[in-house]
C-alpha positions in Angstrom: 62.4 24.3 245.5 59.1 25.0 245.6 55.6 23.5 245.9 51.3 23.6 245.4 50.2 26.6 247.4 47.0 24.4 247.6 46.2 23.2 251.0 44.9 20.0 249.3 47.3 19.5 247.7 49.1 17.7 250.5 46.5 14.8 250.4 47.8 14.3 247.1 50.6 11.9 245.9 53.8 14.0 245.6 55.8 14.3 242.0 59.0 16.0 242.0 59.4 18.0 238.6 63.2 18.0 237.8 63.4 20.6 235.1 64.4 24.0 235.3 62.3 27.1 234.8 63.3 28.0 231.1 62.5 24.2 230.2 59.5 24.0 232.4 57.8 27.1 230.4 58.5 24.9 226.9 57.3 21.5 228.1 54.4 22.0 229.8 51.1 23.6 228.7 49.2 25.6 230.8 46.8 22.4 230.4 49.2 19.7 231.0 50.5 21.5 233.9 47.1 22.0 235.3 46.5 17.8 234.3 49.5 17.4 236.3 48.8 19.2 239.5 45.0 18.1 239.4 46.3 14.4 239.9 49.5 15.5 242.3 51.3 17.6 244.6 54.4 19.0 242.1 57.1 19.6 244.2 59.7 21.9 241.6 63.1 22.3 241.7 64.6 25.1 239.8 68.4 23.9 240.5 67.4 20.4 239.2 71.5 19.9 238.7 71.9 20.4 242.1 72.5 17.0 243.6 71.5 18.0 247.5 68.6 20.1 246.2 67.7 16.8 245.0 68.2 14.5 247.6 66.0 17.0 249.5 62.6 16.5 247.5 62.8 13.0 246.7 61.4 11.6 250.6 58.4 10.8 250.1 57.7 11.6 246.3 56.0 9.1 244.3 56.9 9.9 240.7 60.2 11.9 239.6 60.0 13.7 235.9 63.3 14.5 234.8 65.4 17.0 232.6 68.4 17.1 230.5 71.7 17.6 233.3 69.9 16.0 236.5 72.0 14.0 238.6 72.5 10.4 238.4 69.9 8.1 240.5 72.8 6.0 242.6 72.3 4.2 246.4 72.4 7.3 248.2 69.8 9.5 246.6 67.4 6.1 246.0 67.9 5.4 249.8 66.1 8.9 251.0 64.0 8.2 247.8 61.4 5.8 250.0 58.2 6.2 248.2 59.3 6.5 244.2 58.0 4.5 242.0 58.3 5.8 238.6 61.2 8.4 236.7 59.9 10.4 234.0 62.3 11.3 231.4 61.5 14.3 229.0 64.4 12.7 226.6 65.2 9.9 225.0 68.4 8.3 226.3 67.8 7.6 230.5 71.2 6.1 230.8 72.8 9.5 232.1 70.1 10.0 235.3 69.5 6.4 236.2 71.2 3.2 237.2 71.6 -0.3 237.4 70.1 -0.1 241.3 66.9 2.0 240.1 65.7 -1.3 237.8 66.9 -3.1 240.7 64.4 -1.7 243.1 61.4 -1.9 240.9 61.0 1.6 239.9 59.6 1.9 236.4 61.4 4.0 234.2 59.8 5.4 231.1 61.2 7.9 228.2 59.7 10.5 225.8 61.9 9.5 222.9 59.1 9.0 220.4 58.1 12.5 220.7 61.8 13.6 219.0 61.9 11.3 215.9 60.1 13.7 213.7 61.5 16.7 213.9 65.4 15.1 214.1 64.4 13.2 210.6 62.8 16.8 209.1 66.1 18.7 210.2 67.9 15.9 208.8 66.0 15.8 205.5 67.0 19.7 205.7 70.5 19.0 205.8 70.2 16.6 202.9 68.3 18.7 201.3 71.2 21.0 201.4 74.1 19.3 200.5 72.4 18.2 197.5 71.6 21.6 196.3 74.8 22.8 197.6 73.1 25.7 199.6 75.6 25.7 202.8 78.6 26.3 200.3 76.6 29.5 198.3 75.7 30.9 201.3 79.4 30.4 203.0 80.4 32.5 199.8 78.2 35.1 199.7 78.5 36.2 203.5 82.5 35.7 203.1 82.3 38.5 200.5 83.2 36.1 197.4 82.0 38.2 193.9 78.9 37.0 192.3 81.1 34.5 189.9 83.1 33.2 192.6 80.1 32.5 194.7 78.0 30.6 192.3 80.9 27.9 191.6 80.2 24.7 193.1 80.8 21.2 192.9 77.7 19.1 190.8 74.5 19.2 192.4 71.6 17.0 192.7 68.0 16.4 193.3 67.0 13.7 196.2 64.3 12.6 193.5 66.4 9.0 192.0 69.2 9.7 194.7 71.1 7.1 196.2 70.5 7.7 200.1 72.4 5.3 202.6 70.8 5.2 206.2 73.0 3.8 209.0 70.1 2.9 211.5 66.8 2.2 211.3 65.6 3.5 214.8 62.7 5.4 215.1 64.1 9.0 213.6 66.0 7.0 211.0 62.7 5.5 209.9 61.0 8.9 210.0 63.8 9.7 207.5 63.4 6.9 205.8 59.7 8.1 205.1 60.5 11.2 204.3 63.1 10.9 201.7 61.2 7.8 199.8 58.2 10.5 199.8 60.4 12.7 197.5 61.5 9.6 195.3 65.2 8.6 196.8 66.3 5.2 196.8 66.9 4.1 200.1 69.1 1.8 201.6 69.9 0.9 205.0 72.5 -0.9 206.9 71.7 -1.9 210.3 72.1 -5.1 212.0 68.7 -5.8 213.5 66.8 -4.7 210.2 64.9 -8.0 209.0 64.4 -8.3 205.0 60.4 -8.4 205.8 60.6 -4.9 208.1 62.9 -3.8 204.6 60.6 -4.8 202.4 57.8 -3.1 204.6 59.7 0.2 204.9 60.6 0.2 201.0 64.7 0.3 201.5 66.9 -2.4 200.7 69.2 -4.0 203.1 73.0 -3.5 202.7 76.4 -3.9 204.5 78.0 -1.0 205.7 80.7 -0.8 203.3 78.5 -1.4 200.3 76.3 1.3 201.5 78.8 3.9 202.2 80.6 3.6 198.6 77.5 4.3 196.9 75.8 6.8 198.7 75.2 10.0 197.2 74.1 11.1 200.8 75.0 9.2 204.5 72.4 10.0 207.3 73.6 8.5 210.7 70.6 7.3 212.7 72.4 4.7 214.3 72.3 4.4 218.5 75.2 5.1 220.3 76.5 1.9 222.5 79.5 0.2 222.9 79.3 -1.1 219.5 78.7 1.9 217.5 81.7 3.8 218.8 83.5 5.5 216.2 81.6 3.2 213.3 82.3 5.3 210.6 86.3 6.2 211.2 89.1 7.1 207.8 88.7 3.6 206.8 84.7 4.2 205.9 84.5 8.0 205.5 87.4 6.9 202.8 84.9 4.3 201.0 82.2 7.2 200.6 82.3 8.9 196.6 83.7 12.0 196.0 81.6 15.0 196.8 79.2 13.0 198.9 77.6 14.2 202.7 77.4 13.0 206.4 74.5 13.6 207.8 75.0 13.8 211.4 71.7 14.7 213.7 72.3 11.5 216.0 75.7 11.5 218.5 79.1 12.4 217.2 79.7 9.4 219.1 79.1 7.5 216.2 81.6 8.8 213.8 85.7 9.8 214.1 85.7 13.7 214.4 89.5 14.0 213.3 88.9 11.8 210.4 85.7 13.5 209.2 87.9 17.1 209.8 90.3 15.3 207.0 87.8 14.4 204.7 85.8 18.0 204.8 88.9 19.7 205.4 90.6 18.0 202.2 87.2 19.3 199.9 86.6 15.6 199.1 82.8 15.7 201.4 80.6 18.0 202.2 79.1 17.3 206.2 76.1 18.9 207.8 76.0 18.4 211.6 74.0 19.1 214.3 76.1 16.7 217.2 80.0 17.5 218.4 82.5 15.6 220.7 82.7 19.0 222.7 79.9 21.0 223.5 79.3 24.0 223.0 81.8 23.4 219.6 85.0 25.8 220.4 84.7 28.9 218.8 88.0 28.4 217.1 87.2 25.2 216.0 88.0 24.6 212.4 84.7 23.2 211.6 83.4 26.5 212.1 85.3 27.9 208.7 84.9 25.5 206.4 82.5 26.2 203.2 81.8 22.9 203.0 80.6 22.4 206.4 76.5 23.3 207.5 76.6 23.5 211.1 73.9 23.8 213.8 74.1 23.9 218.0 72.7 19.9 218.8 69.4 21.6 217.9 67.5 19.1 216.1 64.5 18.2 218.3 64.4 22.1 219.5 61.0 22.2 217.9 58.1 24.1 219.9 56.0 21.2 219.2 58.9 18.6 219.8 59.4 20.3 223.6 55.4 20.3 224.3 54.8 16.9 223.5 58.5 16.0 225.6 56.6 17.5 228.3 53.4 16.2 227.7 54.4 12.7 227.8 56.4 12.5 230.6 53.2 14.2 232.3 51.0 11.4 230.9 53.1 8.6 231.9 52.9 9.7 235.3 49.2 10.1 235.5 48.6 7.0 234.2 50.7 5.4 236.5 49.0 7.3 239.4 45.8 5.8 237.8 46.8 2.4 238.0 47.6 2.1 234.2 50.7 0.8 232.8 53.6 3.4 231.0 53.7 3.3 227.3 57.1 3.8 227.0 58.8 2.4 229.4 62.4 1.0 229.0 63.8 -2.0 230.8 67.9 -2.3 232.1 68.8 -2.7 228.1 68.3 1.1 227.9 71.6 1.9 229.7 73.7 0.5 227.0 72.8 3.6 225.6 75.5 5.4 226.5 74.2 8.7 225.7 
């Protein structure tokens, strides 16, 4: 743990920074760090998994900016946590660092969510993109050694200009893909629940159930939440209703779709899947996801962005100088954010 070496400093308001060095270097800009300790005494903790290390820094602190892997915020680390005030998150989903009791005790919590939309929807449009043209399945071939012949066979391929592109979610990345893919002339449609027909008609998609969408899709792009409801949405029943030689699009949570029955469907030749999200993580070297020509694969790495990581950093920064300012967060998130399971 470490701190200002500025005398000062200690008349400043402390903030305990949460994030470990190799994180620290990606989020924060020689400028916003300099923002940061200008306004406040960072108090750093390299370990910030370690629960006691933790405990340790939090007396006292006023604002707590948090990483990826940080322990939960229960009773006993708020109780020695007398002066916070406000968590930070450099993420999007806060429901794995704080609690029910944080809300309880008046603490704002705010996120940095906004900051990952685009490049999650431009990966994604990548992965479309790709399973269109087919490029996973040509490149699979010519690194496996297949002749020239061989390599160029392929099921039919497509442009995304006049294809039939289903979105499952209208959140903020699905609506950056939404943007994105209309730009280079798809047809869009969406299912999701809480779309209106006048936020449709203002994003250019049309509205459609689940089923409907699915069975018509050339591609599926899951942008979808993952709460209670969403579990498992798309299992064999509705990977089943898809067309033959479709893609799954999967840069959200793999907790939205039935691993087993998309290994059928892939496994089978019947869709072609690019995915960035897995139930276990890292993805088991043996896994037989990792073999399939049909498969594009990358390690939860969507939002890995240089940009994406400075402006995660930069935000949570911002949030907490505005609340040391007396201003309000702009992205705070009430209790409702911890049905957000991950």
């Amino acid at each position: 743990m470490t701190g200002s070496p500025d005398p000062g400093a200690a008349r400043l308001p402390r903030v305990v920074v949460a994030v470990p060095p190799h994180l620290r270097e990606q989020f924060f800009t020689p400028a916003v760090w300099q923002s940061l300790c200008t306004a406040a005494q960072p108090t750093v903790l390299d370990e910030h998994i370690d629960r006691d290390a933790l405990g340790a820094a939090l007396p006292g602190a006023r604002a707590l900016i948090t990483a990826w892997g940080m322990s939960r915020l229960g009773e006993e680390l708020l109780d020695v946590a007398d002066r916070l005030a406000i968590v930070a998150h450099t993420g999007s989903a806060v429901a794995p660092y704080v609690t029910e009791e944080v809300f309880r005790r008046g603490i704002l919590v705010t996120q940095a969510g906004d900051e990952m939309a685009r490049p999650v929807a431009e990966v994604a449009l990548a992965f479309t993109l790709s399973l269109l043209h087919r490029v996973h399945r040509f490149d699979h071939a010519l690194r496996g050694g297949a002749t020239w012949e061989a390599a160029g066979q392929a099921p039919p391929r497509h442009e995304i200009h006049g294809s039939d592109i289903g979105v499952i979610g209208a959140s903020r990345t699905g609506r950056a893909y939404i943007a994105l893919v209309r730009a280079m002339g798809a047809r869009v449609g969406v299912a999701d629940p809480y779309l209106s027909e006048a936020d449709a008609r203002e994003l250019g998609v049309e509205r459609v159930p689940l089923d409907v969408l699915l069975s018509r899709s050339r591609i599926v792009a899951v942008h979808a939440p993952a709460t209670a409801e969403t579990r498992r949405m798309l299992g064999a029943r509705e990977l089943a209703l898809m067309p033959d030689g479709a893609g799954l699009v999967n840069t959200a949570r793999s907790w939205l779709v039935d691993e087993d029955a998309l290994l059928a469907q892939v496994s089978a030749g019947r869709l072609d899947a690019a995915i960035d999200v897995f139930d276990t993580e890292p993805l088991p070297v043996r896994h037989p996801f990792r073999k399939l020509p049909n498969v594009l694969l990358t390690p939860h790495q969507a939002a890995g962005t240089a940009e994406c990581r400075q402006r995660l950093g930069a935000s949570a920064v911002e949030e907490v100088l505005r609340f040391l300012r007396g201003d309000p967060p702009l992205h705070f998130v009430g209790p409702d954010a911890l049905a957000r399971v991950l």
